[in-house]
Each structure stands twice: as structure tokens, then as C-alpha cells.
PyMOL Python script that loads the backbone (N, CA, C, O; Angstrom):
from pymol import cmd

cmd.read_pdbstr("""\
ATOM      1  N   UNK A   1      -3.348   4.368  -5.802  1.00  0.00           N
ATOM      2  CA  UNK A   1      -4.491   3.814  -5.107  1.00  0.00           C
ATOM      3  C   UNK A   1      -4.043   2.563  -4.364  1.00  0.00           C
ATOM      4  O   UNK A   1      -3.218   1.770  -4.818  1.00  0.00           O
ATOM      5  N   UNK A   2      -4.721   2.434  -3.050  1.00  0.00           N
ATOM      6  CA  UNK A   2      -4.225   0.871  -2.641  1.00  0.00           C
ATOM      7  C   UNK A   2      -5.624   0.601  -1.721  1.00  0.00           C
ATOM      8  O   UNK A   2      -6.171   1.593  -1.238  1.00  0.00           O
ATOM      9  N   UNK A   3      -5.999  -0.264  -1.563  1.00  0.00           N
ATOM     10  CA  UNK A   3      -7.027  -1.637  -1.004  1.00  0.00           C
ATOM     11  C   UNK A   3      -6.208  -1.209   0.402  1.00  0.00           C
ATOM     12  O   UNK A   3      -5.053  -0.795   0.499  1.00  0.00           O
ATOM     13  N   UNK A   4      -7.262  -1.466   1.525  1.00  0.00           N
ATOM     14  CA  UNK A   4      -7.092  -1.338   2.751  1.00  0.00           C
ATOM     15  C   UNK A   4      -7.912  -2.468   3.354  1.00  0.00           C
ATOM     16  O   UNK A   4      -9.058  -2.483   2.905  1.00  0.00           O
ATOM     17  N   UNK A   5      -7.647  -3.425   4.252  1.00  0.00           N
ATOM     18  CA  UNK A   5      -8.631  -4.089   4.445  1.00  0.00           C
ATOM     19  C   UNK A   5      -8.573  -4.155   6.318  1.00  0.00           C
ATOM     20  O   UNK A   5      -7.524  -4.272   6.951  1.00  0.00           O
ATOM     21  N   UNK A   6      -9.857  -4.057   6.888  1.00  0.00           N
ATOM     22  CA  UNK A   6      -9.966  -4.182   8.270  1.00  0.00           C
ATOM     23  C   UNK A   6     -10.301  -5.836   8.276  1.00  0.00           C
ATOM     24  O   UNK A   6     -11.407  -6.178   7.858  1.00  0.00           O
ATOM     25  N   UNK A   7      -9.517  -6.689   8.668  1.00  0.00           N
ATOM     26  CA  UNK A   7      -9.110  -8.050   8.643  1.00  0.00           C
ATOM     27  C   UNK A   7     -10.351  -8.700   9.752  1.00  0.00           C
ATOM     28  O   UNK A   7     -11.123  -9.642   9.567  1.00  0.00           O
ATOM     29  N   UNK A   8     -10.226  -7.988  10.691  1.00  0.00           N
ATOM     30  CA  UNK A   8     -11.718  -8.002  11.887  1.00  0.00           C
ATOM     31  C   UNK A   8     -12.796  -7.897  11.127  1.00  0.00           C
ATOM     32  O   UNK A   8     -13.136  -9.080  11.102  1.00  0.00           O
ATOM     33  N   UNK A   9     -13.194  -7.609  10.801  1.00  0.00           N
ATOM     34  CA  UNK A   9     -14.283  -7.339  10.046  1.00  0.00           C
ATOM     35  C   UNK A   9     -14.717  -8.482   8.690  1.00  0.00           C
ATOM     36  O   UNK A   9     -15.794  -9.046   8.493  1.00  0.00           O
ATOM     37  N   UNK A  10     -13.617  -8.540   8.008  1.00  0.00           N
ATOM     38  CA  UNK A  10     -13.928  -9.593   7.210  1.00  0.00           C
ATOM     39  C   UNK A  10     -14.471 -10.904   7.345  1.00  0.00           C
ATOM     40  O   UNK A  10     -13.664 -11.739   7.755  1.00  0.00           O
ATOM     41  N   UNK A  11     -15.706 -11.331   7.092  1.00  0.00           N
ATOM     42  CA  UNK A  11     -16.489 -12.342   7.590  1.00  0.00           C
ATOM     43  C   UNK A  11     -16.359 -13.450   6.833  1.00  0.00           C
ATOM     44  O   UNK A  11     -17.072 -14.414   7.110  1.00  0.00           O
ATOM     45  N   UNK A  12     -15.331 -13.538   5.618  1.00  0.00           N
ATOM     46  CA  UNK A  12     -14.879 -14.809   4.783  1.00  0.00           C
ATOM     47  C   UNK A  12     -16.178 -14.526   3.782  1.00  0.00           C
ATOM     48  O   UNK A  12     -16.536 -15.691   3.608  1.00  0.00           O
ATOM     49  N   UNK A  13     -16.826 -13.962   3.247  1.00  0.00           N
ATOM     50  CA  UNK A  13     -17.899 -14.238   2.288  1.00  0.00           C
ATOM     51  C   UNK A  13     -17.356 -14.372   0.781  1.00  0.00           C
ATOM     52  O   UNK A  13     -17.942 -14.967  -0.123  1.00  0.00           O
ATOM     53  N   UNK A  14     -15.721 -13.487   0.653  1.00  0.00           N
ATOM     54  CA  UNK A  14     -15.121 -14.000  -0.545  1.00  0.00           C
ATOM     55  C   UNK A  14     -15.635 -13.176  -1.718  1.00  0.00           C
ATOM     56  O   UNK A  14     -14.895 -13.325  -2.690  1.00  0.00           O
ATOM     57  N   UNK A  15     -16.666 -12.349  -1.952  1.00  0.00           N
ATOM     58  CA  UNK A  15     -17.251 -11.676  -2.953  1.00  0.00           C
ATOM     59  C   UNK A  15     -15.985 -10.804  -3.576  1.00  0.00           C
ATOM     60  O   UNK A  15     -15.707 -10.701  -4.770  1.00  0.00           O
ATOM     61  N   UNK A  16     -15.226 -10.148  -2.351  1.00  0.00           N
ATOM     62  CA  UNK A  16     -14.125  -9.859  -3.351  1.00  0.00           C
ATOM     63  C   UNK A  16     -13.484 -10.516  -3.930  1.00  0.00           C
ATOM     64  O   UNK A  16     -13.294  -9.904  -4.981  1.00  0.00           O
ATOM     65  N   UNK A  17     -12.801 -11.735  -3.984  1.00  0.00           N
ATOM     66  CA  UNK A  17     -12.154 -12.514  -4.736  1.00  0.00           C
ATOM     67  C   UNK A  17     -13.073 -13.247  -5.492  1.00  0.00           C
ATOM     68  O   UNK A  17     -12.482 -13.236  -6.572  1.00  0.00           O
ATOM     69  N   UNK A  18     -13.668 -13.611  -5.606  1.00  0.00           N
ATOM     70  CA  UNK A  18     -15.031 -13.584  -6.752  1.00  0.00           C
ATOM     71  C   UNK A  18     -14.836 -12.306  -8.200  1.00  0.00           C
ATOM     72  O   UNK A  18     -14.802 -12.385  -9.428  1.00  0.00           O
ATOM     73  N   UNK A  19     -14.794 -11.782  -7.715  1.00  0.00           N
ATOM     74  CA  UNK A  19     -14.578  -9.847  -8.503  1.00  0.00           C
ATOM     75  C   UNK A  19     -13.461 -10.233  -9.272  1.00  0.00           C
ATOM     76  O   UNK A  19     -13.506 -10.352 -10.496  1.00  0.00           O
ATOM     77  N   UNK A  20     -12.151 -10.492  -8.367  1.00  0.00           N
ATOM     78  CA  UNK A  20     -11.120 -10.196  -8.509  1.00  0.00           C
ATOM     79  C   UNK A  20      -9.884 -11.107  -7.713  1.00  0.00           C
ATOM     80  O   UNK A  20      -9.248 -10.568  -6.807  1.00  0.00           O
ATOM     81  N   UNK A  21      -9.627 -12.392  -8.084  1.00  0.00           N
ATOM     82  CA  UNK A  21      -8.910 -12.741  -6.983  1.00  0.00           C
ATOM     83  C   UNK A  21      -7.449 -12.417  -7.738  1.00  0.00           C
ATOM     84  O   UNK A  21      -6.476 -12.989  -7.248  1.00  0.00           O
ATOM     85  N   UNK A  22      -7.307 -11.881  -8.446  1.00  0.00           N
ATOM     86  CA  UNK A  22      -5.915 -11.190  -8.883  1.00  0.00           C
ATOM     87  C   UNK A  22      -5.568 -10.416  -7.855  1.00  0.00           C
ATOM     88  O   UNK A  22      -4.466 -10.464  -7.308  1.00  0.00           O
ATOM     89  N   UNK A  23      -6.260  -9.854  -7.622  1.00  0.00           N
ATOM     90  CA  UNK A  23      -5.991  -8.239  -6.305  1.00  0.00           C
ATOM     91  C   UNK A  23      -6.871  -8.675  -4.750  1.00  0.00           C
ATOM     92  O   UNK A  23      -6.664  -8.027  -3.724  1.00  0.00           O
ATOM     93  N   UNK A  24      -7.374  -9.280  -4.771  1.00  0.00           N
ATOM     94  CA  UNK A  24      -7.650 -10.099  -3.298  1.00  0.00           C
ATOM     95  C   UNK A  24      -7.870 -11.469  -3.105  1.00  0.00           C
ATOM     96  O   UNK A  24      -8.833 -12.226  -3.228  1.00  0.00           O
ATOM     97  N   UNK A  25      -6.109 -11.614  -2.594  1.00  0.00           N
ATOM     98  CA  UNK A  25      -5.995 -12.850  -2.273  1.00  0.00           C
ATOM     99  C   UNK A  25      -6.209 -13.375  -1.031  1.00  0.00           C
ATOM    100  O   UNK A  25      -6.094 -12.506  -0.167  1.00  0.00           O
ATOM    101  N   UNK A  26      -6.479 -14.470  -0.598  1.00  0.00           N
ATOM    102  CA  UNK A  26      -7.361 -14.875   0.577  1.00  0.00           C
ATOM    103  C   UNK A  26      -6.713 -15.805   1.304  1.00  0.00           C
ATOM    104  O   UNK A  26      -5.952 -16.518   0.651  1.00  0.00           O
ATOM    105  N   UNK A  27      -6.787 -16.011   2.465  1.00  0.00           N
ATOM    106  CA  UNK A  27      -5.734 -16.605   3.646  1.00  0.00           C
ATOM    107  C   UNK A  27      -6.114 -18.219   3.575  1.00  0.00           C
ATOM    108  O   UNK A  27      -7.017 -18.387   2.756  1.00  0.00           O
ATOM    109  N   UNK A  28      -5.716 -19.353   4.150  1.00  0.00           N
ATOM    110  CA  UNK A  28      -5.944 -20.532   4.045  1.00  0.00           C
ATOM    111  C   UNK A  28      -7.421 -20.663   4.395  1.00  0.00           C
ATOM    112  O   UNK A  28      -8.091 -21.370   3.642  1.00  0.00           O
ATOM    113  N   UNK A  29      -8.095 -20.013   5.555  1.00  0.00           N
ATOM    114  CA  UNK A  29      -9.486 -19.874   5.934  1.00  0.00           C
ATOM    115  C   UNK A  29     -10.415 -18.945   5.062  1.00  0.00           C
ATOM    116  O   UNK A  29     -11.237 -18.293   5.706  1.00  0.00           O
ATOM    117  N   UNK A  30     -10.409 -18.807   3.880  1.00  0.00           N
ATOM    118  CA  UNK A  30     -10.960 -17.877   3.373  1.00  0.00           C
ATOM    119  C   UNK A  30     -11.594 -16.777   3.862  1.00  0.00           C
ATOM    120  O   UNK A  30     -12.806 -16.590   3.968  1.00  0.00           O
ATOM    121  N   UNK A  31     -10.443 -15.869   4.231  1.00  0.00           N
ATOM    122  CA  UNK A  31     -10.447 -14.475   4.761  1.00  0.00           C
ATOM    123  C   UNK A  31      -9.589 -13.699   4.083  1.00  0.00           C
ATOM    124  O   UNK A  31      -8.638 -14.333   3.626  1.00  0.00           O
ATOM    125  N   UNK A  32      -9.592 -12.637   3.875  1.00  0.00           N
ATOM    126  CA  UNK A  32      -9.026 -11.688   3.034  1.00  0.00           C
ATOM    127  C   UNK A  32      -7.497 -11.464   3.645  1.00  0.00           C
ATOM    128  O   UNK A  32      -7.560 -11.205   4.847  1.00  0.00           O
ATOM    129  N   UNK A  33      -6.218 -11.495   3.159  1.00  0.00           N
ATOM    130  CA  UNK A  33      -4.924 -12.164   3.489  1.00  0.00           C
ATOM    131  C   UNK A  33      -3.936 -10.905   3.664  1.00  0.00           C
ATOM    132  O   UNK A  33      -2.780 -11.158   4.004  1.00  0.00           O
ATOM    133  N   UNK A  34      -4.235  -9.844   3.498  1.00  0.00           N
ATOM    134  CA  UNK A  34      -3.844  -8.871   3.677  1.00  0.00           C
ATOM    135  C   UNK A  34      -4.239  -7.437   4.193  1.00  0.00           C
ATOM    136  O   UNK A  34      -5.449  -7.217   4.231  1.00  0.00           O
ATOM    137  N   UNK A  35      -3.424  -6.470   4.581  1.00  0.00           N
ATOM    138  CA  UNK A  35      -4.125  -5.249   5.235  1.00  0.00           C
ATOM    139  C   UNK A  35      -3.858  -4.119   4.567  1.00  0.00           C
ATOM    140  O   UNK A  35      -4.329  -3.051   4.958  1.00  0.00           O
ATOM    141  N   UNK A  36      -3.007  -4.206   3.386  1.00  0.00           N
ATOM    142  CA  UNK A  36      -2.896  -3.087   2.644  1.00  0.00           C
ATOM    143  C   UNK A  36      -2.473  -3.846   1.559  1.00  0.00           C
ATOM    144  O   UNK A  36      -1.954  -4.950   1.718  1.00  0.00           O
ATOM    145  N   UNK A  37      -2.676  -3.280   0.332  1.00  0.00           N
ATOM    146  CA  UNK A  37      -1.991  -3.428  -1.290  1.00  0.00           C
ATOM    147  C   UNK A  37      -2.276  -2.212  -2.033  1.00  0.00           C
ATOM    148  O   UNK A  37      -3.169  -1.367  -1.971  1.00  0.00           O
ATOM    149  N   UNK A  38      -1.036  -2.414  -2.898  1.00  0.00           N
ATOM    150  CA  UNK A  38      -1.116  -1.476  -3.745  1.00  0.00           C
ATOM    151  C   UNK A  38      -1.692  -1.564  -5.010  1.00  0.00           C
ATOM    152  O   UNK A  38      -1.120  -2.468  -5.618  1.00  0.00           O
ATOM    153  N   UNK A  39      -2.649  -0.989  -5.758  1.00  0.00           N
ATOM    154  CA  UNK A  39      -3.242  -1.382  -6.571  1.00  0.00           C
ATOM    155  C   UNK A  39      -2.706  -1.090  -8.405  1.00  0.00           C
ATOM    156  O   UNK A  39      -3.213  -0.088  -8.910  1.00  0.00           O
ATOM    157  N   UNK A  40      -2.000  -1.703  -9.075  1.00  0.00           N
ATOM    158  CA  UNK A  40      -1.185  -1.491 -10.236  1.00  0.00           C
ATOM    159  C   UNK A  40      -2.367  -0.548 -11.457  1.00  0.00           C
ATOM    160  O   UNK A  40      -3.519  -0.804 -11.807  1.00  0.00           O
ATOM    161  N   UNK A  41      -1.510   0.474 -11.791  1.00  0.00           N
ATOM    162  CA  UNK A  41      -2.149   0.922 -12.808  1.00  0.00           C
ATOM    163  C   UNK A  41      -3.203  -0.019 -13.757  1.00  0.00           C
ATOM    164  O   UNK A  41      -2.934  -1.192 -14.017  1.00  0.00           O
ATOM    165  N   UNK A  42      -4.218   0.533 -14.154  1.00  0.00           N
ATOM    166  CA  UNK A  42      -5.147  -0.607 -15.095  1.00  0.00           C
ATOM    167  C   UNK A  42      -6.038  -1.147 -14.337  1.00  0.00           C
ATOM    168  O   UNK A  42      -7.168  -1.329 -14.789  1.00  0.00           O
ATOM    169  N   UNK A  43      -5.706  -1.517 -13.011  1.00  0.00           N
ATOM    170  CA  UNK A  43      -6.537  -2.177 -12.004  1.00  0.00           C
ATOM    171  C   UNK A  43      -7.663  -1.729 -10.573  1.00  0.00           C
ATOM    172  O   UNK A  43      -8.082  -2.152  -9.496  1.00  0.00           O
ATOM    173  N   UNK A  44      -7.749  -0.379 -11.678  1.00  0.00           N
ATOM    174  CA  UNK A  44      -8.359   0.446 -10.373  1.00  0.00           C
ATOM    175  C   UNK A  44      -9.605   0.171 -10.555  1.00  0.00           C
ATOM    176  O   UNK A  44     -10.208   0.087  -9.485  1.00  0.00           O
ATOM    177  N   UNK A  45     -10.401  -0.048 -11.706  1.00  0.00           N
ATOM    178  CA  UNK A  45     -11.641  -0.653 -11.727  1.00  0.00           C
ATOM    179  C   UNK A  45     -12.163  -2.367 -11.033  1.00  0.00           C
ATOM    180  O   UNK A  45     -13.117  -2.704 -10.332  1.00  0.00           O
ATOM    181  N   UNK A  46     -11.407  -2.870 -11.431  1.00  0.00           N
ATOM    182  CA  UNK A  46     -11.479  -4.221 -10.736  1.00  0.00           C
ATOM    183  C   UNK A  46     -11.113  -3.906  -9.205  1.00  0.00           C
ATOM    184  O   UNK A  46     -11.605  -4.756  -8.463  1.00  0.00           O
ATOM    185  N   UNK A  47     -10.365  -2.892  -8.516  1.00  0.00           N
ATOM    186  CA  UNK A  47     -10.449  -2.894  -6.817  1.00  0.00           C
ATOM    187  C   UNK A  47     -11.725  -2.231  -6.642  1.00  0.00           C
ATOM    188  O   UNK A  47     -12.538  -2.642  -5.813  1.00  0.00           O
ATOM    189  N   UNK A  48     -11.923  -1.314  -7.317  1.00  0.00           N
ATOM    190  CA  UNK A  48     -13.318  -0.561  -7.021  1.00  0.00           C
ATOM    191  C   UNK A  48     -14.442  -1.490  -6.772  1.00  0.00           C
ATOM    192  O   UNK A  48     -15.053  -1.435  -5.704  1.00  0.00           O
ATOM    193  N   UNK A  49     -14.711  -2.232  -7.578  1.00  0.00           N
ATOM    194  CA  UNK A  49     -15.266  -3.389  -7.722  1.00  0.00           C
ATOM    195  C   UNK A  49     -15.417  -4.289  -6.687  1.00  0.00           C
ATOM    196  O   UNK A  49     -16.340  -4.512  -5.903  1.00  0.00           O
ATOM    197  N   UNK A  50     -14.126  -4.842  -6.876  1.00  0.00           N
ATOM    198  CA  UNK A  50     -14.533  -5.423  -5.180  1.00  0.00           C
ATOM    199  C   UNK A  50     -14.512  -5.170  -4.163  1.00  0.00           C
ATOM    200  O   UNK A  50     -14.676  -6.083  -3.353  1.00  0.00           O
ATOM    201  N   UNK A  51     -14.355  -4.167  -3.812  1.00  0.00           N
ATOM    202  CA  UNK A  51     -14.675  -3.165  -2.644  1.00  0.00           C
ATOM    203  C   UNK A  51     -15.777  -3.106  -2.385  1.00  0.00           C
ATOM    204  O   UNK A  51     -16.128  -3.244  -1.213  1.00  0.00           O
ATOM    205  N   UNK A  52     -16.512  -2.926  -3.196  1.00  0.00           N
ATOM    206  CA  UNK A  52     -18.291  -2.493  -3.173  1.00  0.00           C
ATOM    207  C   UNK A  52     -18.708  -3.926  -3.077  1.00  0.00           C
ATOM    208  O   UNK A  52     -19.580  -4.195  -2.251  1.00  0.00           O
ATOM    209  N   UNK A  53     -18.160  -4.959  -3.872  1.00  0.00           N
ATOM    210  CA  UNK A  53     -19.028  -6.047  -3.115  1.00  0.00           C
ATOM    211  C   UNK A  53     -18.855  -7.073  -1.657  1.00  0.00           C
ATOM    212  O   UNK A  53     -19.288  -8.181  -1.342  1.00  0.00           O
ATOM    213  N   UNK A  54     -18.092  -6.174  -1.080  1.00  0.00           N
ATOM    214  CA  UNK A  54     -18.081  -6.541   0.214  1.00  0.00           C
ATOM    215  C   UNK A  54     -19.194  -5.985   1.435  1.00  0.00           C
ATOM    216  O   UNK A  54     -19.336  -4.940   2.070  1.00  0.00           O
ATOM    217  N   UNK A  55     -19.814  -7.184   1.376  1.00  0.00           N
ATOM    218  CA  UNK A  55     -21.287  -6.703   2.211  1.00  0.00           C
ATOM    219  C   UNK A  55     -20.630  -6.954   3.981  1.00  0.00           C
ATOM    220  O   UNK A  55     -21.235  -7.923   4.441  1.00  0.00           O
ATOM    221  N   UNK A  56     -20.111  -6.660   4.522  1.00  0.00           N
ATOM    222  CA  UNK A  56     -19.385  -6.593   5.902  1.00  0.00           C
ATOM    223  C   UNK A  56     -18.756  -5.060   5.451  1.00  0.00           C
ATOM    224  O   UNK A  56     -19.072  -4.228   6.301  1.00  0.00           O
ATOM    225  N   UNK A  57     -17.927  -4.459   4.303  1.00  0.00           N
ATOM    226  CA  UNK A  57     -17.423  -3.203   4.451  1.00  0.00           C
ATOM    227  C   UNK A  57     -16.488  -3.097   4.976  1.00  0.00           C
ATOM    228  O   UNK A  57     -16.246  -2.044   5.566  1.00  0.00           O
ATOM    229  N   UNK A  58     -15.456  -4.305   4.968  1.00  0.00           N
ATOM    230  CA  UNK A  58     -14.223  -4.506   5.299  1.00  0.00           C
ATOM    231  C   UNK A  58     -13.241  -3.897   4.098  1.00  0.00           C
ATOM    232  O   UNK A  58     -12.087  -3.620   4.423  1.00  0.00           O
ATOM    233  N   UNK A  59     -13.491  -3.768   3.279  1.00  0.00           N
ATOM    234  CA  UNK A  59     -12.564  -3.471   2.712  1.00  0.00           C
ATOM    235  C   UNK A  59     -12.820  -1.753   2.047  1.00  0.00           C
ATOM    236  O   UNK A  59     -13.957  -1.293   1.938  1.00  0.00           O
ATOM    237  N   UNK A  60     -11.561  -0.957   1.652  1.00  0.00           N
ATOM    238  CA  UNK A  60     -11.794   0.505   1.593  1.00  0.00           C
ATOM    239  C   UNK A  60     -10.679   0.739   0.650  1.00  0.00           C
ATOM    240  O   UNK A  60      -9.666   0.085   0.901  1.00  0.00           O
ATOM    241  N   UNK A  61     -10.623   1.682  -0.588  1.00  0.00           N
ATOM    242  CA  UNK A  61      -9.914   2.137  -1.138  1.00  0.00           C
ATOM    243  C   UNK A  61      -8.861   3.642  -0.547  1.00  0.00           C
ATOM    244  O   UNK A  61      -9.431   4.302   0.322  1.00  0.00           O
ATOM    245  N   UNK A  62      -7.911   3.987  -0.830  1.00  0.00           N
ATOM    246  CA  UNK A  62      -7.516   4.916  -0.483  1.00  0.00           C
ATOM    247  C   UNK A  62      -6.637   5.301  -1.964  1.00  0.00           C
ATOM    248  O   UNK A  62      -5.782   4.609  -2.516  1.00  0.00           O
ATOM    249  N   UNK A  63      -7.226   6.788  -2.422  1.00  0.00           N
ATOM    250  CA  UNK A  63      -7.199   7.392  -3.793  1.00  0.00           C
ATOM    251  C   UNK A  63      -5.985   7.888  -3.421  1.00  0.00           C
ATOM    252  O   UNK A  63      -6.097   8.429  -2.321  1.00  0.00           O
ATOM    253  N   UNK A  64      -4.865   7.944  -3.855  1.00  0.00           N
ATOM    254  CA  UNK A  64      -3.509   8.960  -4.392  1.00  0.00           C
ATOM    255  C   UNK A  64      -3.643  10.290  -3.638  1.00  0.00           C
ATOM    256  O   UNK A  64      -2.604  10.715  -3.132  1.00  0.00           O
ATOM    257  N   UNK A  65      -4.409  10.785  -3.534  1.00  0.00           N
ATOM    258  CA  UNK A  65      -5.206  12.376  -3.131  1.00  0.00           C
ATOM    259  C   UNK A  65      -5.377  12.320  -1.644  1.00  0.00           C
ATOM    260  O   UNK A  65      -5.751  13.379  -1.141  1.00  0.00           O
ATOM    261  N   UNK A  66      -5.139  11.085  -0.651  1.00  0.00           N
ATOM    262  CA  UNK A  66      -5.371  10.628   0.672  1.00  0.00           C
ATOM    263  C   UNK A  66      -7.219  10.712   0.706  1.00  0.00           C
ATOM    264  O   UNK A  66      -7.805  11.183   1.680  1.00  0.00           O
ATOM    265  N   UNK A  67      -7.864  10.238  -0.373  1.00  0.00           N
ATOM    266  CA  UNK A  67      -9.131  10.147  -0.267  1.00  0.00           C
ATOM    267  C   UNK A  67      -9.598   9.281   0.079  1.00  0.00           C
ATOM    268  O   UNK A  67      -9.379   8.388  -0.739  1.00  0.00           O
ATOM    269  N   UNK A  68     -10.450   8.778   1.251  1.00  0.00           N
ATOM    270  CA  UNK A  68     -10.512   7.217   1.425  1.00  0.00           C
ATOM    271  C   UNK A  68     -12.157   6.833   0.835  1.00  0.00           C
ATOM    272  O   UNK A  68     -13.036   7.434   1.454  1.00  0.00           O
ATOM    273  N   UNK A  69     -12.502   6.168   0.034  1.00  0.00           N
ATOM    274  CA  UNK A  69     -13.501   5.593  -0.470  1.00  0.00           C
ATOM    275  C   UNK A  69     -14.017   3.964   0.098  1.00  0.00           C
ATOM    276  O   UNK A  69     -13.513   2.877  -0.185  1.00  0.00           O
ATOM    277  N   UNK A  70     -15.009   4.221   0.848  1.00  0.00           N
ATOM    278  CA  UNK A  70     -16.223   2.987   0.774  1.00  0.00           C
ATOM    279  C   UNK A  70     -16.843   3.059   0.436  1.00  0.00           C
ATOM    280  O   UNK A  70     -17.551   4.061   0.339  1.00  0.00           O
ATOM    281  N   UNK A  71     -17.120   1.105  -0.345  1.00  0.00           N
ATOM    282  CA  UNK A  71     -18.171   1.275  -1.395  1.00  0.00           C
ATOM    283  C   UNK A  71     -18.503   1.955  -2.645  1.00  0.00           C
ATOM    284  O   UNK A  71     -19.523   1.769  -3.309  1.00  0.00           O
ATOM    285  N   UNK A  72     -17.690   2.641  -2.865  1.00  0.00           N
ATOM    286  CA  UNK A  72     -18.067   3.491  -3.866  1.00  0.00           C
ATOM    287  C   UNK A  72     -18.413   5.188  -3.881  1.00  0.00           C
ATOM    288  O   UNK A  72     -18.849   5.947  -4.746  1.00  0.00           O
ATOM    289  N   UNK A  73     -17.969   5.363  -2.420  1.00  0.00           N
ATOM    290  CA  UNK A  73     -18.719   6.871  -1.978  1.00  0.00           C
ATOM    291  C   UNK A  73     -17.146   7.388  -1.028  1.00  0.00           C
ATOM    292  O   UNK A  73     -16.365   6.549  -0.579  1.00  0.00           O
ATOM    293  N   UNK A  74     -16.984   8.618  -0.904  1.00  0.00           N
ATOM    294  CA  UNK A  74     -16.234   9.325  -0.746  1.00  0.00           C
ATOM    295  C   UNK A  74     -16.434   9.434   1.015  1.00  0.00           C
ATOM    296  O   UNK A  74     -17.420   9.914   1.575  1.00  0.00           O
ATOM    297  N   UNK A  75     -14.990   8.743   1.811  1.00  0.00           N
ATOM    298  CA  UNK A  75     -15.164   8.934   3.280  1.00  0.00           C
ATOM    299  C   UNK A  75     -14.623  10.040   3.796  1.00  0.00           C
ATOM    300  O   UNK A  75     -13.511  10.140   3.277  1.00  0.00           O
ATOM    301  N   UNK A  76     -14.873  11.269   4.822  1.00  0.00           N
ATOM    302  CA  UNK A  76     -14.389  11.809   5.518  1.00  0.00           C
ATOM    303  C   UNK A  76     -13.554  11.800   6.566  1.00  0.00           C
ATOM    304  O   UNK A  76     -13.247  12.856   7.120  1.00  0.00           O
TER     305      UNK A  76
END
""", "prot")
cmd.dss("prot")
cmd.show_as("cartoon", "prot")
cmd.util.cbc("prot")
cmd.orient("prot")
């Protein structure tokens, strides 16, 4: 699994690192600091997590399976 993040989009609100700032770490302007990570075994609940609380929808999981998940729901 790895965190995908559309960096444009991210409006600094930080809710993911709130969740989780183990797995989203945030740029000097508090904006989300990266465009891909890989997410370590154990830690797939805590990305899930903050994924969904990103109210902009900048950020997106992508499952092992090439499944891409926002929010919590399965993308096509």
C-alpha cells in the first residue's frame, strides 16, 4: 500500500498529520511534504485514516492490487 498525495490540492488543514504525523509529514508551510510513500506493514490503518480525514481529498491510497482508494471507497 502507499499514500499518494496531489500536493495542489492540499490546502494545509493538517488533519492528516493530526491522525498520523508518523506517515504524513508536512513541509515547512504546513502542507503535506510528499507525493508518494510507502506505507510499512501495521500501518495501513493509521493511512486509511488519514486519508479520509482530508476534507480537500488530496490525499489517496493505492492497495497492492493497483486499487486506488478515496476516502475510504474504492476508485475506478
Amino acid at each position: 500500500m502507499k499514500i499518494v498525495a496531489n500536493r495542489k490540492r492540499c490546502a494545509g488543514h493538517a488533519r492528516c498529520a493530526a491522525v498520523a504525523d508518523q506517515l504524513f509529514e508536512l513541509d515547512g508551510n504546513g502542507y503535506i511534504g510528499f507525493e508518494e510513500k510507502h506505507v510499512s506493514p501495521g500501518f495501513e490503518e493509521l493511512a486509511r485514516r488519514g486519508v479520509r480525514a482530508c476534507p480537500e481529498r488530496a490525499l489517496k491510497l493505492e492497495e497492492d492490487d493497483d486499487v486506488s482508494v478515496i476516502a475510504g471507497l474504492p476508485v475506478q
